[in-house]
Structure formats: C-alpha cells, structure tokens
C-alpha positions as CSV (number, residue, x, y, z in Angstrom):
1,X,82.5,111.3,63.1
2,X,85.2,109.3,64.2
3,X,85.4,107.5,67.7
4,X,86.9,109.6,70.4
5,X,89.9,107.3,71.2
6,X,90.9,106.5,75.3
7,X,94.0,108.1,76.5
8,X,96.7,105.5,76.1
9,X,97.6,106.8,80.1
10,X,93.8,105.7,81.2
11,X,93.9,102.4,79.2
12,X,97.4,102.0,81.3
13,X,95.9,102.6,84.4
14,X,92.6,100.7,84.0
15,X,94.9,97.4,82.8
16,X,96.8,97.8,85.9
17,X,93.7,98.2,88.3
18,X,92.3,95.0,86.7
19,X,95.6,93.5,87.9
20,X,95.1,94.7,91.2
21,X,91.2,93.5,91.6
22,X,92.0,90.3,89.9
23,X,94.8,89.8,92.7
24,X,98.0,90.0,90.5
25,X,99.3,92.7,93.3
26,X,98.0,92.2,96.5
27,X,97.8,94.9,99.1
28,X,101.0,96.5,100.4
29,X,103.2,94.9,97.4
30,X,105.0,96.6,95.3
31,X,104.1,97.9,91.6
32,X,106.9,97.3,88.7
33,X,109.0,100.3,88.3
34,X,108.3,102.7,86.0
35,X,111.3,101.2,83.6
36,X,109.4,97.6,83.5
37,X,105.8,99.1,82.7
38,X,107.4,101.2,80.3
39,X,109.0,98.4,78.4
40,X,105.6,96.5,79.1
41,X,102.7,98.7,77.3
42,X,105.4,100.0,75.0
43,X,105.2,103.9,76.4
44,X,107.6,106.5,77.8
45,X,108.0,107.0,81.1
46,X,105.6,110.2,81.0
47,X,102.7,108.3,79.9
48,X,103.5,105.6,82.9
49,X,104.2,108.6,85.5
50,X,100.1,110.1,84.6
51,X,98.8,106.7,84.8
52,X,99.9,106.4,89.0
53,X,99.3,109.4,89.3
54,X,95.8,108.8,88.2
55,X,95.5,106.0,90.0
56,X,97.0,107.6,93.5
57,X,94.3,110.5,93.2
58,X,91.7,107.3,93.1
59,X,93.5,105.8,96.6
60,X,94.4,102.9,94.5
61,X,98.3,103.3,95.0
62,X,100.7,105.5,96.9
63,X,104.4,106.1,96.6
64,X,107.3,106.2,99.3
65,X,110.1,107.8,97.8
66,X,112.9,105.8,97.1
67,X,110.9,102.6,97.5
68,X,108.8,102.9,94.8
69,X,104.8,102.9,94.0
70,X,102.3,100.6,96.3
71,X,99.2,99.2,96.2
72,X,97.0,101.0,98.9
73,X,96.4,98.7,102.1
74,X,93.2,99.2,103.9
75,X,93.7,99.9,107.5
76,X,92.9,97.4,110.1
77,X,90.8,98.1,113.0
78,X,92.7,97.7,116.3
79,X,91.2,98.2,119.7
80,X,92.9,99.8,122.3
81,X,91.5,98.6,125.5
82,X,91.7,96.5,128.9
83,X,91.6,93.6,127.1
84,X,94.5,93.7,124.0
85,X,94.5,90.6,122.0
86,X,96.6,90.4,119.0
87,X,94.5,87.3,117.5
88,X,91.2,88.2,118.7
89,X,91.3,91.7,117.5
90,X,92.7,91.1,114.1
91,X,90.2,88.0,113.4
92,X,87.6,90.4,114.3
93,X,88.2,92.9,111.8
94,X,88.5,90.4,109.5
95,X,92.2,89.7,108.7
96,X,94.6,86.5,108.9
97,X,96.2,87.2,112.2
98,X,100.4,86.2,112.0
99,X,103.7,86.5,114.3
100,X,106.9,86.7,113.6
101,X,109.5,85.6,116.5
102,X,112.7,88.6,115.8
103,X,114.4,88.0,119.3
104,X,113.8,86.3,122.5
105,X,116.5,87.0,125.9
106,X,116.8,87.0,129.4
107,X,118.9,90.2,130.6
108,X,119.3,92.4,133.3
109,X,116.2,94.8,133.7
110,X,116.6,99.0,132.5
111,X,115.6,101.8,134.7
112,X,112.2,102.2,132.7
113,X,111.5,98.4,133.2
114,X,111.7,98.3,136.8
115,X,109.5,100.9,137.4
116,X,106.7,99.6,134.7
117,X,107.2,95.8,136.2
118,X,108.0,97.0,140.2
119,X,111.1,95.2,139.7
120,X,114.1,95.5,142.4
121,X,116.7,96.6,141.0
122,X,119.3,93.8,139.4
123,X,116.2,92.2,138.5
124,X,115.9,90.1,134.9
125,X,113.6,90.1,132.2
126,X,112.7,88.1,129.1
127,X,112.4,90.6,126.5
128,X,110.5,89.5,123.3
129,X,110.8,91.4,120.0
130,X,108.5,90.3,117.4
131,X,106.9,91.2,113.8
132,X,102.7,91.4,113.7
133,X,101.5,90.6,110.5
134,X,97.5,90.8,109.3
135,X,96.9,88.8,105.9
136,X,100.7,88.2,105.6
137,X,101.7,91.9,105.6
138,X,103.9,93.7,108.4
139,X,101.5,96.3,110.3
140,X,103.8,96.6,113.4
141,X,107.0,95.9,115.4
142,X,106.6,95.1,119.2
143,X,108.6,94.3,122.5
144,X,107.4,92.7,125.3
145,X,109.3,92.3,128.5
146,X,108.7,89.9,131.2
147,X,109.8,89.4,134.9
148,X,112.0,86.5,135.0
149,X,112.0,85.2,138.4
150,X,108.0,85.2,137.8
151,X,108.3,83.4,134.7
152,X,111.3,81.6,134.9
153,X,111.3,79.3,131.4
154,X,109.0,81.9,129.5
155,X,111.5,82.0,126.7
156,X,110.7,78.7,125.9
157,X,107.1,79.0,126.0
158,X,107.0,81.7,123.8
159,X,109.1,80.0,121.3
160,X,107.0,77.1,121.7
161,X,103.6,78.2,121.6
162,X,103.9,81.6,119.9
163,X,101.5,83.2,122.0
164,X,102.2,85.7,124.8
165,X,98.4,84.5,126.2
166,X,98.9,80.7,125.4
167,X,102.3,81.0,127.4
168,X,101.2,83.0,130.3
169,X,98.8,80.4,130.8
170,X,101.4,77.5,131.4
171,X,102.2,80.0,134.9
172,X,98.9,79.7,135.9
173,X,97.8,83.2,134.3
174,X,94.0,82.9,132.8
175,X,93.3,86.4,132.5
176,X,95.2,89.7,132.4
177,X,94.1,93.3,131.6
178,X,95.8,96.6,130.2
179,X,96.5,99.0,133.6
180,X,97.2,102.1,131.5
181,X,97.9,103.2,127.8
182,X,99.9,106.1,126.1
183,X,99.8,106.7,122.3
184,X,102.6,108.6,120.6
185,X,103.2,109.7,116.9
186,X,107.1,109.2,116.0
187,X,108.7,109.0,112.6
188,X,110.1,105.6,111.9
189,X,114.0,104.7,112.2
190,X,116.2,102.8,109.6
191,X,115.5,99.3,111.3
192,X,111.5,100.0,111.9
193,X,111.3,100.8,108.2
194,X,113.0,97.7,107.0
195,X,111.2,95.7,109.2
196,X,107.5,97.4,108.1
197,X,108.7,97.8,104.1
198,X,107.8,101.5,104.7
199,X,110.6,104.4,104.2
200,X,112.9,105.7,107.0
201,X,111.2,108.9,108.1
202,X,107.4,107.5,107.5
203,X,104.9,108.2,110.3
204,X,104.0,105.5,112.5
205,X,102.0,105.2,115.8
206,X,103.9,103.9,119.4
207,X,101.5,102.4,121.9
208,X,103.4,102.2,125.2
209,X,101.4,99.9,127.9
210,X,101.4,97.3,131.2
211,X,99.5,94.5,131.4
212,X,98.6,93.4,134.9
213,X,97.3,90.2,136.4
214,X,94.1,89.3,138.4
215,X,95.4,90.7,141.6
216,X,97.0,93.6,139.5
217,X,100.7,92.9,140.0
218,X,102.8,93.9,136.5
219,X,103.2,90.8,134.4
220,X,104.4,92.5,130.7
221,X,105.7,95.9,129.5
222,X,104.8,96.6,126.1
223,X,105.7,98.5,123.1
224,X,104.3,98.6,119.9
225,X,105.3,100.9,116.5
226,X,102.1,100.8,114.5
227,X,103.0,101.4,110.6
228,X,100.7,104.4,110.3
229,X,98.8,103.9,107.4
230,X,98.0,100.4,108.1
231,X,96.2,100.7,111.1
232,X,93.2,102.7,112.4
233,X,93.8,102.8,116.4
234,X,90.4,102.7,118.7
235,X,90.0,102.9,122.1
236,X,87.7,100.9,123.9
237,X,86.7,99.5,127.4
C-alpha cells in the first residue's frame, strides 16, 4: 500500500514555519506576497491562500487587508500604574526597549493643556511626539507636553539624552508619579497606521494621563496610542 503523500499546502506551510522559528521573518514583518511564494514552491495561488490560512488558524500569522500577511507578534506586558516607565517596564517583560524622536517644539499651550498642566493661559509648552519601539518593532505613538517656563531648555535635553526621566532630572526632578489614568479604545487614523505598520481603521488602545512631581504640581501631559494587538495593558499600583 502506497505512502499516503502530505498535502503540497501543509508541506507549504510547515517550510514557511521553519522560516519563521529559524528567524528568517521575525515578529511583526511581513510575509512575501502570495505572487512571490507562488513563483517560489512552484503552486497556484490557491494552494498558497490554504497554506496562511492554515497557519493563521495556528496564531502563527494574521493578515491586514491591503497590507498583506504578518507574522504574529506576541503582546508585551505594559503596566499601567503610579510609576510608568517606558524602559523599566519593557526590560521587565523581557523586550529590547527603543525610542524614536518624531517632533520636539515649544508652542503656545491648548485649552486641554492648561487645564491638565494648571497653566495660565498664554502659557508654553514643549510638546514631544515620539515612536516606542520593543525589540525594534513600533508598538505605539505618544505625545508628551511640558510647561516651558518650568523647563525652559527641555527640548534640548530630550534631544540629548532621549529620556523624558534622564531629562527631568537635569531640573532637579528625581521622582514623579502618574496622578490619574483614562484608557480608551479608538480606531487608528491614516498617520497612526503608517507610523505602527498596521492598517488605517485597526484597533488600538489611547492611554491619556498626568504625571505629577514630589509636591504634586503637573510636570507632563501624556498621550499614548497603543497598537492593539501588540500590547497587553495592566494596571497596577
């Protein structure tokens, strides 16, 4: 009795989960397109198409339409509490903390920034928008706005030092705690997407929060858009 021979669609997909352990496609990146591993086992599309789909029903891969097929990212642990550090929290749950400097300027304060930093009104602000990355891939966009008169060459700090904690701490500021919290779902815009390779439309999570000092005066308002299936939120003290 003859062999029973493997599905040429199994073989596909076991060849391209090797690839994946082995490292050939790291987390988050992008699979060829259905064209180029066509042309590469020698198969129709079809026989391409069951193979992800396999290999999504196994959490392996997902796809974002119009973007293409991805290998699945485990989420990384964030904590959510008086204490938010980007570095700490990642190296904790095991990831390569990264940063990404987008923009860095000193304007005149909006309505929702004088009343999160007790501003007076006409007051300025250094306003930070920046990329977090964990192992080299995006997991979120932030902005975090400063008062200027406090923190008069922060800019520069921030630019120099790449830490928001490392820069407070030229202005004397050792320790500083989250005052409150609030967690939103929203779907992510045109320049969100681009900047977290996810599609326009995709679900990500907005943490909105102000940081106070020692004597519990506003020193940063914060907003972060979490790419949603990147990162598991949790709250602690």
């Amino acid at each position: 009795m003859p062999a029973k021979r493997t599905p040429i669609w199994q073989s596909i997909a076991t060849a391209l989960t090797e690839d994946i352990t082995a490292g050939r496609y790291e987390p988050g990146s992008k699979l060829p397109t259905e064209a180029e591993l066509s042309a590469r086992f020698g198969v129709n599309r079809h026989t391409v198409r069951h193979a992800i789909k396999y290999m999504s029903a196994n959490g392996l891969v997902y796809a974002r339409r119009g973007a293409g097929v991805f290998v699945t990212l485990v989420p990384t642990d964030y904590a959510i509490g008086k204490r938010v550090r980007y570095h700490r929290n990642l190296e904790q749950a095991g990831r390569l903390p990264g940063k990404e400097i987008l923009h860095l300027e000193t304007r005149l304060a909006d309505a929702e920034e004088i009343t999160a930093l007790a501003l007076p009104d006409g007051a300025m602000v250094h306003v930070y928008d920046g990329l977090s990355l964990a192992d080299g891939q995006p997991i979120a966009v932030f902005r975090s706005v400063f008062p200027a008169e406090r923190f008069p060459d922060l800019t520069t700090e921030l630019e120099r030092l790449r830490s928001v904690t490392a820069a407070l701490k030229e202005y004397g500021i050792t320790d500083y705690t989250r005052a409150n919290t609030r967690l939103a779902a929203r779907p992510a815009s045109a320049t969100q997407a681009l900047r977290l390779r996810i599609s326009e439309g995709d679900p990500i999570l907005r943490s909105i929060g102000v940081n106070v000092d020692t004597e519990q005066r506003p020193i940063e308002f914060g907003t972060t858009w979490f790419a949603g299936d990147r990162v598991t939120l949790t709250l602690s003290e």
